[in-house]
C-alpha positions as CSV (number, residue, x, y, z in Angstrom):
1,X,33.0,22.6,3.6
2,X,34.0,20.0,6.0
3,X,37.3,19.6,4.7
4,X,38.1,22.7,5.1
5,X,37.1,22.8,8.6
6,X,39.0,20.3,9.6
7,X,42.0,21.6,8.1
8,X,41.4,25.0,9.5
9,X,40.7,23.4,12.8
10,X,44.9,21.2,12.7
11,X,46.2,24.8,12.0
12,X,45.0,26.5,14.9
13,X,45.9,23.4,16.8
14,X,49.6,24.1,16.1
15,X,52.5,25.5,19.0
16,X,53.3,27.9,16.2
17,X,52.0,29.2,12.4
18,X,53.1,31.4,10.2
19,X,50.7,34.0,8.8
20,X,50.9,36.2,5.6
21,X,48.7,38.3,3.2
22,X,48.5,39.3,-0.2
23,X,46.3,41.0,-2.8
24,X,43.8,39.2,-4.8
25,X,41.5,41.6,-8.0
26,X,37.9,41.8,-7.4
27,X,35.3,42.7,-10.0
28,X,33.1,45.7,-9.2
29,X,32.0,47.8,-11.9
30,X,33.8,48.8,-14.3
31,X,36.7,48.3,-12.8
32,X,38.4,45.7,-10.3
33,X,39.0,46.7,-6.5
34,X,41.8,45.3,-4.5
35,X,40.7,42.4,-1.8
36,X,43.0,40.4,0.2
37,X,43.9,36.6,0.6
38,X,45.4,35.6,4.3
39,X,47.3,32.6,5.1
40,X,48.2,31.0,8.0
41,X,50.5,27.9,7.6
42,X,51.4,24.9,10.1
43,X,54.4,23.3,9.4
44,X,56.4,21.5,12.3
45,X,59.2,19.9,10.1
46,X,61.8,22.0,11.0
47,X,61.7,20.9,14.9
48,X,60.8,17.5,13.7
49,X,57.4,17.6,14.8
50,X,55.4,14.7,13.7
51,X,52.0,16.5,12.8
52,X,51.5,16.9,9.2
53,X,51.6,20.7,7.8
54,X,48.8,22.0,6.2
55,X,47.7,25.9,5.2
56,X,44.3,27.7,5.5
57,X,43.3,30.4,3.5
58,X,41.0,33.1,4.1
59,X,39.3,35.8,2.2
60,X,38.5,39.6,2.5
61,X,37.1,42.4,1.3
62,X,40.5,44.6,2.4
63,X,43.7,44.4,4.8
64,X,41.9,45.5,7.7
65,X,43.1,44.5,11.1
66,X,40.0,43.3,11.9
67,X,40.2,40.1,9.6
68,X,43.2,38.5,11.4
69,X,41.4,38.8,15.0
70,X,38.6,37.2,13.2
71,X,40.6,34.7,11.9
72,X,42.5,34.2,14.8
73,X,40.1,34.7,17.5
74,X,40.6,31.3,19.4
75,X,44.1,31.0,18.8
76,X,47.1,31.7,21.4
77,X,50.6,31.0,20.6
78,X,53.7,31.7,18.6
79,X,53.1,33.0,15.5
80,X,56.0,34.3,12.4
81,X,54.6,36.9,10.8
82,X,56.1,40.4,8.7
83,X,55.5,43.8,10.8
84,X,51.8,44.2,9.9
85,X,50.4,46.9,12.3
86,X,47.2,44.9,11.7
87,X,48.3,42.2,14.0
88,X,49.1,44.5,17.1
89,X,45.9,44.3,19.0
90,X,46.7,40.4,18.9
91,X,50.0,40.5,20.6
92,X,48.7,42.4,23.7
93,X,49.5,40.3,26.9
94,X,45.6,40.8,28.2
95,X,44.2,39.3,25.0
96,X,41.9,36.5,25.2
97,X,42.0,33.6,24.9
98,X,45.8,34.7,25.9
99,X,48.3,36.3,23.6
100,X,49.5,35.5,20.1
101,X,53.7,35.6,20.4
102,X,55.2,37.1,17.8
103,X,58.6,36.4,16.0
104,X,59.5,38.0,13.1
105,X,61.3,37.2,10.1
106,X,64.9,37.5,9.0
107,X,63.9,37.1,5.5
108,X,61.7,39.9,5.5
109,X,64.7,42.3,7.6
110,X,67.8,40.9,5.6
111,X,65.7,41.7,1.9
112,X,65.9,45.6,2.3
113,X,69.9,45.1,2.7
114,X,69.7,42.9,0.0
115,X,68.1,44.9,-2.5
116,X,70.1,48.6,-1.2
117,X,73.5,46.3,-1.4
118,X,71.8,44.5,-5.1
119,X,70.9,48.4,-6.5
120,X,73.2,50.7,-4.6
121,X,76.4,48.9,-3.7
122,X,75.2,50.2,-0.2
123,X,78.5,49.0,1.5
124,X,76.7,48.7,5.0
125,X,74.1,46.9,3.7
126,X,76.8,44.6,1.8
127,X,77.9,43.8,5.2
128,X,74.7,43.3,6.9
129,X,73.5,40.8,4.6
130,X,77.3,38.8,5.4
131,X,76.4,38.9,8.8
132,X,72.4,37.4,8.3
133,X,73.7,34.3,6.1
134,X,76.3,33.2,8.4
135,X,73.4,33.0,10.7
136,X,71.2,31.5,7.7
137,X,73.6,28.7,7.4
138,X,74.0,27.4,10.9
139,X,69.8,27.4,10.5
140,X,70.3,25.4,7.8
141,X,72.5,22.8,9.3
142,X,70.0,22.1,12.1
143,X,67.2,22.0,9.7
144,X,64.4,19.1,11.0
145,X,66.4,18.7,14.4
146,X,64.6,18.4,18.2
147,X,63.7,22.0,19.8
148,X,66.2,21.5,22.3
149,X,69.1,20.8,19.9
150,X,68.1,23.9,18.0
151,X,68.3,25.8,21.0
152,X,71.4,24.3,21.8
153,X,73.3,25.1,19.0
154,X,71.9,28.5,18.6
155,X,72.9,29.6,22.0
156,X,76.3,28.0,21.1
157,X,76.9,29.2,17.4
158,X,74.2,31.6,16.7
159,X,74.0,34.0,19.7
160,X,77.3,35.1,19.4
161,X,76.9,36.7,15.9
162,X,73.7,38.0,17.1
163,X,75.1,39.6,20.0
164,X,78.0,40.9,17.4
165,X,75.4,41.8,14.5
166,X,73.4,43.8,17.5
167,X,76.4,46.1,18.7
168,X,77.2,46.5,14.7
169,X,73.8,48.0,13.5
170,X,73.5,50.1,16.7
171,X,77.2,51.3,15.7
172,X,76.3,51.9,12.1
173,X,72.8,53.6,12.8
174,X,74.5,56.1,15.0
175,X,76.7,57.2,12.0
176,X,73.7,57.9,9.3
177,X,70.7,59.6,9.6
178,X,67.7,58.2,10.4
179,X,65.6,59.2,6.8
180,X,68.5,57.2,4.7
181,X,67.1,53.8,3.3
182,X,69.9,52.1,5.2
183,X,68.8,54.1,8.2
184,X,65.3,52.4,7.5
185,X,66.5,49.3,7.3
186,X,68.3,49.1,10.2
187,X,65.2,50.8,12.3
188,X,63.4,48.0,10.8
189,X,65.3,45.3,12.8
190,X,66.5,46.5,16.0
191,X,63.3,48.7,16.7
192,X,61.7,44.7,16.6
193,X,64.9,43.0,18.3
194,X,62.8,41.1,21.1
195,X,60.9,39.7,18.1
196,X,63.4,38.8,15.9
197,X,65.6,37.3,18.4
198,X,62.9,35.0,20.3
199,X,63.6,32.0,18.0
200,X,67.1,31.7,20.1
201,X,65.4,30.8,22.6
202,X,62.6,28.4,21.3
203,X,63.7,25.6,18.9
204,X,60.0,25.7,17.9
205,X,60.8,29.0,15.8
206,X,62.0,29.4,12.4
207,X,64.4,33.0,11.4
208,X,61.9,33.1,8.8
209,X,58.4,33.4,7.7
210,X,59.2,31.6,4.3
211,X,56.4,29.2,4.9
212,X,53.9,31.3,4.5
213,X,55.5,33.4,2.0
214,X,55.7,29.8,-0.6
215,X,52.1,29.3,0.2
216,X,51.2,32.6,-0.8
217,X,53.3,32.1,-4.6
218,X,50.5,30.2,-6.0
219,X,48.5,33.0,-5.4
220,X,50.7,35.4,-7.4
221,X,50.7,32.9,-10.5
222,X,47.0,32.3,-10.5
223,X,47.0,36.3,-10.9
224,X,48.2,36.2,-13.9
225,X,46.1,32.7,-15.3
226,X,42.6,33.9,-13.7
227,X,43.2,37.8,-13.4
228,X,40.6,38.4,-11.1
229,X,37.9,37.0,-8.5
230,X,34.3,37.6,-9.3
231,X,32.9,38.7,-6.6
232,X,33.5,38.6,-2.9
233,X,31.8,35.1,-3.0
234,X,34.4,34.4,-5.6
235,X,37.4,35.4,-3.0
236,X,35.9,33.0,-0.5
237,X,35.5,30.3,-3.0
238,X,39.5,30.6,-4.2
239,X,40.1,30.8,-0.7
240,X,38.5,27.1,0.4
241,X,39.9,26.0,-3.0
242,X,43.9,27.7,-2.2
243,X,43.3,25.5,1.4
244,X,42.8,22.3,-0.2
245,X,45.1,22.4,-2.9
246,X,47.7,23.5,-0.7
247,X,47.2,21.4,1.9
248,X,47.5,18.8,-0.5
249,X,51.2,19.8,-2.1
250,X,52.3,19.6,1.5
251,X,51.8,16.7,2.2
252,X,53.5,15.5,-1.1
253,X,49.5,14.4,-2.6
254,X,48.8,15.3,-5.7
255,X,46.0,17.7,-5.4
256,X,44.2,16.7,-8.2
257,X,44.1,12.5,-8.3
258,X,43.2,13.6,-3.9
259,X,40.5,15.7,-4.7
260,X,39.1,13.6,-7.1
261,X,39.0,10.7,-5.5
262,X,38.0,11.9,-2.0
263,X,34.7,14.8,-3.8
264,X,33.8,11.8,-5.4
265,X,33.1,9.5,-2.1
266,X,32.5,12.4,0.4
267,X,28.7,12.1,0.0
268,X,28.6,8.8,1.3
269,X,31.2,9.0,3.8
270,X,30.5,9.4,7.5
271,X,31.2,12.7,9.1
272,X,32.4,11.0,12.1
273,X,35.3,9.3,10.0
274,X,36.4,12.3,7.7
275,X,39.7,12.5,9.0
276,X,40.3,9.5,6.6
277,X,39.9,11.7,3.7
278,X,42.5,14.4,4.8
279,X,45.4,14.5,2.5
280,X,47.9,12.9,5.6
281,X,45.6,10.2,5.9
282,X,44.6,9.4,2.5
283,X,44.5,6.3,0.4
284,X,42.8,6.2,-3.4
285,X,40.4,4.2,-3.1
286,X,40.8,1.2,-5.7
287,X,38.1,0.3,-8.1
288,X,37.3,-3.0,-8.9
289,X,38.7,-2.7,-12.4
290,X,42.0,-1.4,-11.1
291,X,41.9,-4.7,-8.7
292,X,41.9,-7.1,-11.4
């Protein structure tokens, strides 16, 4: 589907994505099998990048890691993704076309404190989600500002709690054992520190992988409207479908009045100018009745 293409084409052209997975139901017989839809999101607004976001999906049959070096097999950069072994192979420095940099997300680390301090009163946990937000909220602050001033203010405000939450959880993992679910959660971070601290550095990087993680919510609802795919076929359908509409929403379009405007006057309109049609660029087109 061209529009698709073109939309998966402006992802991959992004500095940076964010990438996520989640199950999707497929029909087999008699009973449904578990399939996968991927995302892979490019949104620059945080570091007030002027290219418009948009979201590709992608459909398979299950999580193997297989599909994301399919999906990804011409794309080199930064990319915010959860601890997926499947990504690995992609982050190896003698990949080609050159390696995928990863940076992991806060979110992701901060919600097993959240949920042992929410369910157990955990009081380490209690104190490791304090730490996070106060880093959370200097993130917020700088929200849509230049790379450099992110890095700026991180290295001035943020670094210093990180440097502080670092010699904490090394402190606190040396007094519990290793099998305890705070013991986990702790491993969970600091075995990944390189990852989780790169976005000090890079004002390109968000702490989080929330991007993905929204796109990925419609997914969860149509679950429980739709139920299942089909058929594989069906999978790859919702996934061109999940692209568009997303895309869409992104860009503040509404995904219907878009898509029926622009399905309606693809057929006629040259290849060569279907950029015009892309949900950044888009203008209904006005029927004569609407013009007088």
């Amino acid at each position: 589907m061209p529009l698709n293409d073109v939309i998966r084409t402006h992802v991959f052209a992004a500095e940076r994505i964010h990438a996520d997975d989640t199950t999707v139901p497929v029909l087999a017989k008699d009973k449904t099998r578990t399939g996968r839809l991927w995302t892979y999101v490019r949104d620059d607004r945080p570091f007030g990048g002027p290219d418009p976001p948009a979201a590709v999906f992608f459909y398979s049959r299950d999580r193997g890691g297989e599909h994301p070096e399919q999906h990804l097999a011409r794309y080199a950069g930064l990319m915010q993704a959860d601890a997926y072994a499947g990504f690995n192979r992609l982050y190896e420095a003698n990949r080609k076309p050159g390696p995928i940099i990863e940076a992991a997300c806060w979110a992701h680390g901060r919600r097993k404190f959240f949920d042992l301090a929410r369910l157990n009163k955990a009081p380490i946990a209690v104190e490791a989600v304090e730490r996070i937000d106060a880093i959370f909220a200097i993130e917020r602050e700088i929200n849509g500002a230049t790379p450099q001033e992110r890095v700026r203010i991180r290295h001035e405000r943020s670094q210093p709690l990180i440097i502080e939450l670092h010699t904490w959880l090394r402190e606190q993992r040396a007094r519990i054992s290793k099998h305890s679910e705070t013991g986990k959660a702790i491993d969970y971070i600091l075995k990944r520190w390189a990852a989780f601290t790169r976005f000090l550095d890079d004002g390109r990087l968000c702490m989080t992988n929330n991007a993905a993680e929204r796109e990925l919510r419609a997914v969860a609802m149509g679950r429980k409207n739709w139920t299942f795919a089909g058929s594989d076929e069906g999978g790859r359908r919702a996934a061109a479908i999940y692209t568009l509409i997303a895309t869409a929403k992104l860009n503040d379009i509404d995904p219907q009045a878009w898509l029926a405007d622009v399905l309606a006057r693809l057929p006629d309109h040259p290849a060569k100018r279907i950029h015009e049609l892309m949900p950044w660029n888009w203008r209904r087109k006005i029927t004569a009745a609407e013009a007088a």
